[in-house]
C-alpha positions as CSV (number, residue, x, y, z in Angstrom):
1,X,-5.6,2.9,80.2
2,X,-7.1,5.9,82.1
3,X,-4.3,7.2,83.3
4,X,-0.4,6.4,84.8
5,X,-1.1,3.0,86.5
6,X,-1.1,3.4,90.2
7,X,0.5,1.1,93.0
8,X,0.7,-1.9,93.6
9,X,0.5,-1.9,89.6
10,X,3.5,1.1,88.8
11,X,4.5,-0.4,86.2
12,X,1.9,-2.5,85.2
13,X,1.7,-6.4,84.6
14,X,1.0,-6.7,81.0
15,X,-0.6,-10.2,82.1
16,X,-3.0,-8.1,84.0
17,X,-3.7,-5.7,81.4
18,X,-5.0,-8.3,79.5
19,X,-7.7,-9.0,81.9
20,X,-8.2,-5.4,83.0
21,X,-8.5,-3.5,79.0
22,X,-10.6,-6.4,77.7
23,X,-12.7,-6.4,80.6
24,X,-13.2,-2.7,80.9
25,X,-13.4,-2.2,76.9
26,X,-14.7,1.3,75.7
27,X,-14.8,2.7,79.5
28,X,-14.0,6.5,79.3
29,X,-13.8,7.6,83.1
30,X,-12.9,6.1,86.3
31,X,-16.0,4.9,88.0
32,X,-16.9,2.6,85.1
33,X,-13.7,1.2,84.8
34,X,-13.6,0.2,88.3
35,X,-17.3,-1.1,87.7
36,X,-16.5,-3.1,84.9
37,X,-14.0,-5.2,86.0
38,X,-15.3,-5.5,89.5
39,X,-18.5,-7.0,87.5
40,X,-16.2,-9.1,85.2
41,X,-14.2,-10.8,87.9
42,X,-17.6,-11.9,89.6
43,X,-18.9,-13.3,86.4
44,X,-16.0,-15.0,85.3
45,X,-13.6,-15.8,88.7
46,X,-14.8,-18.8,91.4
47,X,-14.2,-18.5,95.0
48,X,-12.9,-21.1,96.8
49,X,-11.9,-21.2,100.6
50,X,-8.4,-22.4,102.0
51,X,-5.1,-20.2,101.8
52,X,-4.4,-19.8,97.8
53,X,-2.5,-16.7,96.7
54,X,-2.6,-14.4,99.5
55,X,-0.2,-15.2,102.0
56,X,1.5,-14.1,105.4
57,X,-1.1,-12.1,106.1
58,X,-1.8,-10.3,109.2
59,X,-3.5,-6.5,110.5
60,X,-1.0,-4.2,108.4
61,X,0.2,-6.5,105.4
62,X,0.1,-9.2,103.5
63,X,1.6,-10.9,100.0
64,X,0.2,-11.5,96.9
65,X,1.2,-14.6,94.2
66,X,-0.2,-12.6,91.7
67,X,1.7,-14.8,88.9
68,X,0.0,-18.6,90.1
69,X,-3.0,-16.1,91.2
70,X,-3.1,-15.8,87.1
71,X,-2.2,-18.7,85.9
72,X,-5.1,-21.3,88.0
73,X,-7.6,-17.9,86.6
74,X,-6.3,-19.0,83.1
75,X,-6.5,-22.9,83.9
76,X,-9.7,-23.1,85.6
77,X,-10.9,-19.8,86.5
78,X,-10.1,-20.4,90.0
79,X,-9.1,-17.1,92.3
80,X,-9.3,-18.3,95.8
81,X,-10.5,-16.5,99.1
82,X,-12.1,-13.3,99.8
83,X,-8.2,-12.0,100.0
84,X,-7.4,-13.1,97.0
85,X,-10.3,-11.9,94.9
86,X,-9.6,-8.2,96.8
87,X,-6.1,-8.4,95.9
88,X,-6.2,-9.3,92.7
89,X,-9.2,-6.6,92.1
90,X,-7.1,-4.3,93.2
91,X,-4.8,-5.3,90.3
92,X,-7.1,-5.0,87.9
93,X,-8.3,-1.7,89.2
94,X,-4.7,-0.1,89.1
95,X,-3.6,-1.2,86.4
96,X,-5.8,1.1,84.4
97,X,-4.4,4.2,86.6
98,X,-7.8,4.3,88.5
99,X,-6.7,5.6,91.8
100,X,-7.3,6.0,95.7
101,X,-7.4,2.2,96.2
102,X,-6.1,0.2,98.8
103,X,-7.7,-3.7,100.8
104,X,-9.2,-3.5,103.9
105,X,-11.2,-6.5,106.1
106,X,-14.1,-6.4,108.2
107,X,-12.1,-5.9,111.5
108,X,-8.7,-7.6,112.7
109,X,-7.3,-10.9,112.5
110,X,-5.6,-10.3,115.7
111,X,-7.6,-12.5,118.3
112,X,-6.7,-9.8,121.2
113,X,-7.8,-7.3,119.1
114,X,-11.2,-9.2,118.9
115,X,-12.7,-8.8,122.4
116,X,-15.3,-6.7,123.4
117,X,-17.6,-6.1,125.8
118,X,-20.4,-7.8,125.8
119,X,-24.6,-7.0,126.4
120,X,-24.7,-9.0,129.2
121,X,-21.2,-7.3,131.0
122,X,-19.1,-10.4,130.0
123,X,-15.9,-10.2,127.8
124,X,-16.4,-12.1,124.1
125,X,-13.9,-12.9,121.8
126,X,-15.0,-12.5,118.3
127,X,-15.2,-16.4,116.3
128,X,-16.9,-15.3,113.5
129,X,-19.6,-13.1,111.8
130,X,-22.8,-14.6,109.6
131,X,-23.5,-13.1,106.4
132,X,-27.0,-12.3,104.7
133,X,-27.9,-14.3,102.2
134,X,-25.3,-13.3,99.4
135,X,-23.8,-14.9,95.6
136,X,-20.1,-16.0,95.8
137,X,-18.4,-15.8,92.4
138,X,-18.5,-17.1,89.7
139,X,-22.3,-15.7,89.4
140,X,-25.4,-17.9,88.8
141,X,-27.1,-20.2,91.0
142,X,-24.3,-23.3,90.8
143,X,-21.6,-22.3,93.4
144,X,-21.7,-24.5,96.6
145,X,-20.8,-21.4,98.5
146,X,-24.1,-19.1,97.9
147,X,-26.5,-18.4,100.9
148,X,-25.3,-17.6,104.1
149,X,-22.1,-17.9,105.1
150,X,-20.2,-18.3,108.8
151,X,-17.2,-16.3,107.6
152,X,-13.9,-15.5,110.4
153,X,-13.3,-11.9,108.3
154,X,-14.2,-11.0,104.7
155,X,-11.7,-8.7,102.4
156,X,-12.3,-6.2,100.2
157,X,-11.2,-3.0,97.8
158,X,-12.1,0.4,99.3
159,X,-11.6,3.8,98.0
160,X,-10.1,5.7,101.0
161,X,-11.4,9.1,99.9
162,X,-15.2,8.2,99.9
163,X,-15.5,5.0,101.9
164,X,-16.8,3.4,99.2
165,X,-16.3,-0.7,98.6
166,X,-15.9,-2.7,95.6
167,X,-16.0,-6.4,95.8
168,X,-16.0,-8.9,93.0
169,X,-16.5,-12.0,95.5
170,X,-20.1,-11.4,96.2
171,X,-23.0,-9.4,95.4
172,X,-26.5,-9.0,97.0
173,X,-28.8,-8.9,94.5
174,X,-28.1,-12.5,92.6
175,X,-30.7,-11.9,89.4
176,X,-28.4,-8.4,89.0
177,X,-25.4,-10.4,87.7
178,X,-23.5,-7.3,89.5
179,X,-21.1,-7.4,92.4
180,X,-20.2,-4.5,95.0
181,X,-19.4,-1.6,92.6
182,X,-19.1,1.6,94.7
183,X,-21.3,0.5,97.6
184,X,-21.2,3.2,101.1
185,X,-19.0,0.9,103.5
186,X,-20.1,1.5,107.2
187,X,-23.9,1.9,105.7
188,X,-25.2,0.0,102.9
189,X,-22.7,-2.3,102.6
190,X,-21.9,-3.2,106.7
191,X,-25.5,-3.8,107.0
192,X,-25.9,-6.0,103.6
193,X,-23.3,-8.5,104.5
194,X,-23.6,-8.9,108.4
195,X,-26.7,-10.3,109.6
196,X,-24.9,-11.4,113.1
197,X,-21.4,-11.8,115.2
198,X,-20.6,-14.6,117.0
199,X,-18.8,-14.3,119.8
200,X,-17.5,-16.5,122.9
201,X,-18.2,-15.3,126.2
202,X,-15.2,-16.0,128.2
203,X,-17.2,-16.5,131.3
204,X,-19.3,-18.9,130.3
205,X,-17.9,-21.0,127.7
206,X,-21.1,-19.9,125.7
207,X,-22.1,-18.2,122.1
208,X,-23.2,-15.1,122.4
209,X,-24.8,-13.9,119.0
210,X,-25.2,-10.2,118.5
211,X,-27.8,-9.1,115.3
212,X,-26.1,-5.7,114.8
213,X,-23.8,-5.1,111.9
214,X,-22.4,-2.1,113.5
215,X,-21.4,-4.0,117.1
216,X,-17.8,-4.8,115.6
217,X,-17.6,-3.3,112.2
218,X,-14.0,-2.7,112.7
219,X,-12.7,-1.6,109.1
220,X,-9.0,-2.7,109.6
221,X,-6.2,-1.6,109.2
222,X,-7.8,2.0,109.3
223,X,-6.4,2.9,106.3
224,X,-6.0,0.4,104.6
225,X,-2.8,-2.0,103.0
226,X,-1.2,-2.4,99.4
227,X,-0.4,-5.8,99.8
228,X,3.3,-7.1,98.0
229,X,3.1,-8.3,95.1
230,X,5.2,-11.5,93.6
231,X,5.8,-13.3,90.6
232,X,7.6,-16.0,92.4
């Protein structure tokens, strides 16, 4: 460890240092702790949609089943949705006493906190956004889930003091083998994973898409949520 583990890991899991020390072996300084696991959990964890370990979830919290989170990693490798490969990232991350760490999604679940005016002077409400072409954990070419996606939020680990995003549930560069490791969030990142919004006009009834990342790339909450964690 790096340092005095940091919330939501003070004190520790010792089933999570297993995964985090073995994962970031021989790192000596922050940055490539962080790296290293964020790397290891894309290589090794598979996404799968549907509600798995993060639950009750809304715009300022949420809970994490870190304990089955660990044991269907163990079984079949298996960490669920974009919230749960964030949450349990942030595990990983903590655990080591890397600090400055909290989740964050792309902008709120909230569906009245989703409208916005639209180019044509209409109200939208936000459905979804689609992504670039990107690599869902595990990595390689197998995973029904690569290409793009049609995704209703995406969740991920940000470090509050820079802006900066790691994210073990995708990457951008497939031949890499390496996820989101320090990536600038309303820049680089924003405008890797969003290729459009879709939205609903309520006037019409019709889809509105809008190609801009930046139209409603509403980081939320603002600063961020330590989500509970539970070994029930």
């Amino acid at each position: 460890m790096l340092d005095t583990a940091k919330a939501p890991m003070n004190p520790a899991w010792v089933s999570v240092l297993r995964y985090s020390c073995r994962w970031a072996f021989q790192a000596q300084d922050e940055p490539t702790a962080a790296r290293k696991v964020t790397n290891a959990l894309h290589l090794w964890g598979a996404y799968q949609e549907g509600i798995w370990f993060a639950r009750n979830y809304d715009d300022i919290s949420e809970t994490f089943y870190l304990r089955q989170c660990l044991e269907r990693l163990e079984a079949d490798g298996t960490v669920g949705q974009c919230n749960d490969f964030a949450d349990l990232l942030l595990c990983l991350q903590t655990s080591l006493g890397v600090s400055d760490r909290v989740v964050q999604r792309t902008h709120p679940l909230n569906v009245s906190a989703r409208v916005e005016r639209l180019p044509n002077g209409h109200e939208g409400v936000l459905i979804d956004f689609t992504t670039h072409t990107i690599d869902v954990a595990p990595w390689g070419d197998s995973p029904p889930y690569d290409g793009s996606a049609r995704w209703v939020y995406h969740q991920f680990v940000i470090e509050t003091s820079t802006a900066l995003v790691w994210d073990g549930c995708l990457q951008f560069h497939p031949s890499y083998r390496l996820a989101v490791t320090g990536m600038p969030r309303d820049t680089e990142y924003r405008d890797r994973l969003v290729r459009q919004y879709n939205f609903l006009d309520t006037k019409t009834g019709t889809q509105v898409e809008i190609a801009d990342p930046a139209f409603f790339w509403v980081p939320t909450p603002q600063s961020g949520l330590i989500p509970s964690i539970t070994s029930q």
